[in-house]
C-alpha positions, 0 to 999 in steps of 0.5 A: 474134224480135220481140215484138208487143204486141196492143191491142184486145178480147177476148170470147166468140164464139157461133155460130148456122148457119142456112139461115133468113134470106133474102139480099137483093142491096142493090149501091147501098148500097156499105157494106152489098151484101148484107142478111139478113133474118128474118120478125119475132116468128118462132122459128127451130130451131139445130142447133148452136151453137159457141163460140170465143175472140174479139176482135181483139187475142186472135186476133191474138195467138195467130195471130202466136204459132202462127207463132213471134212472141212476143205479149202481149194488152192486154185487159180482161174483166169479173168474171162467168162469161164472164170466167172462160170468155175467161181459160181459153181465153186459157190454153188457147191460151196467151195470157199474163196480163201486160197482162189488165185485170179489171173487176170490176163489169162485163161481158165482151166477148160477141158473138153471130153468125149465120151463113148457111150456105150462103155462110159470111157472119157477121152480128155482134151484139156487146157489147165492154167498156170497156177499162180504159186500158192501162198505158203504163208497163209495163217489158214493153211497153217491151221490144216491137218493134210495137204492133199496134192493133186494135178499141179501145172507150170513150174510145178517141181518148185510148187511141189517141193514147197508144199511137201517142205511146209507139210514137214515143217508143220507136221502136215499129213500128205494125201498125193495123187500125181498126175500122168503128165508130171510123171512123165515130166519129171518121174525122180520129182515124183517118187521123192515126194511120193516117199514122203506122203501118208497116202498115194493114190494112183490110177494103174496108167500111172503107176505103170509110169513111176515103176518103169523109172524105178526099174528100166528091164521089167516085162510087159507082163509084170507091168500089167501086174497091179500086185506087182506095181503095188509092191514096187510103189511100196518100197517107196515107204509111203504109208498106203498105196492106191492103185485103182484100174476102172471097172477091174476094181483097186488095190491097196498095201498098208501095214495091215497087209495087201488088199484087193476090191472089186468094182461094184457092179454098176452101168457107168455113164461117164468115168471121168470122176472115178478116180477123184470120188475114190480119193476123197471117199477113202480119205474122208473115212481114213481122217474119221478113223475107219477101219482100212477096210471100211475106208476102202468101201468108202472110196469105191462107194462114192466112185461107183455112184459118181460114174452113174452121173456125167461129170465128177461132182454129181453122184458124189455121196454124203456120209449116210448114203457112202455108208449104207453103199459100203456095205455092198463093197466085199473087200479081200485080203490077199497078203 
């Protein structure tokens, strides 16, 4: 079976579910529909609080590991408690320590995230560590079939543009899900790499974002169009392009056509791993030669199960329970 190597961050997630804030509808502001809001200098009563592995590039990793591909982590964490917290649960959920940098004078990735209860939407409060520039070099990474590119802090531009020229060096396949903040960083660093992989996967946030560099006159409507963001990301060549937007469900282009899907009905608990579960469900059943339609299944299977769960490694589905739940996943065809 292949072996994906998962660039990106690690860190430790806490959760704080609450009722408290109050939702105020933003539709005219494309990239932000949906604002919550708290009364300022107030104390607000918790009930519970969760902690869960994070990070892109760890929930990946594990995601495509419970589905039987092999993954290797390339992550930094810091020298302080938090640090040894993110490398226990690393173990626990069996992520191996070949590519794990330690910075021993700084910290570790940290995210606090607030959660509202009552429709399982995640506001993120995020401290991401510098990543230590991944060793290149390594014999290990050199055995891996795909690269799998995720959120990269720093310098990120060279750290990027390393990866993706040892991916063509070595005839890797690129999985790449850019994060919002890179994109809006530096959105031509983006699209150069993005033309480059097999697979991008984006949230509609962010490919609103890369098509608002691509072209500067566009409307609100078109914008707020996923098939319309579908087929200007696709002009970039990648081979298949994802675009998933929440409870709305995901769109897909590949050389099989146009592709939409549905959510699968379910009460979600906190979103926050949505996105990565997706990701590693989809691109497990891709490596295992699935049909697109059955790997679309898998990567909303597994986002489905996951937002039933705080945290984004919990509900994460092994490959007998992903492929009896991608039977309930009614996938169209609609170019």
């Amino acid at each position: 079976m292949s072996k994906v190597i998962c660039f990106g961050s690690v860190c430790k997630d806490i959760f704080f579910p609450t009722d408290s804030g109050e939702i105020i509808q933003t539709p005219e502001d494309l990239l932000s529909q949906k604002k919550i809001s708290f009364k300022l200098g107030a104390k607000y009563k918790i009930e519970k609080i969760y902690e869960s592995l994070g990070g892109c590039a760890a929930n990946v990793s594990v995601g495509l590991m419970k589905l039987g591909v092999e993954s290797l982590c390339s992550v930094t964490i810091g020298g302080d408690m938090e640090g040894i917290w993110i490398r226990e649960e690393m173990a626990r959920n069996k992520i191996k320590f070949d590519f794990l940098n330690i910075e021993s004078d700084k910290k570790s990735g940290f995210s606090a995230i607030i959660i509202d209860i009552e429709s399982g939407e995640r506001t993120i409060f995020s401290f991401k560590i510098s990543e230590k520039k991944f060793n290149l070099e390594a014999d290990k990474l050199k055995e891996a079939d795909w690269f799998f590119i995720g959120d990269i802090h720093g310098k990120w531009e060279e750290q990027l543009e390393g990866i993706i020229q040892l991916a063509k060096d070595e005839k890797k396949k690129i999985a790449f899900n850019p994060r919002e903040s890179n994109i809006h960083e530096n959105p031509n660093e983006i699209i150069q790499a993005i033309s480059l992989t097999e697979i991008v996967f984006l949230n509609k946030d962010e490919a609103i974002e890369i098509v608002s560099h691509l072209e500067k006159e566009i409307s609100a409507d078109k914008l707020n169009d996923e098939k319309f963001l579908l087929e200007k990301i696709s002009s970039l060549k990648p081979n298949i392009v994802v675009i998933t937007a929440g409870e709305k469900g995901a769109w897909i282009s590949a050389t099989q056509g146009i592709f939409y899907v549905p959510s699968l009905l379910t009460k979600a608990i906190d979103v926050t791993g949505a996105g990565d579960s997706f990701s590693s469900g989809f691109l497990s059943a891709y490596i295992k030669g699935k049909q697109l339609e059955e790997c679309i299944g898998w990567g909303i299977a597994n986002s489905a199960s996951v937002v039933e769960h705080f945290g984004a490694i919990e509900g994460l589905l092994d490959e007998e329970k992903i492929s009896f739940k991608a039977g309930e996943v009614q996938v169209k065809k609609i170019n």
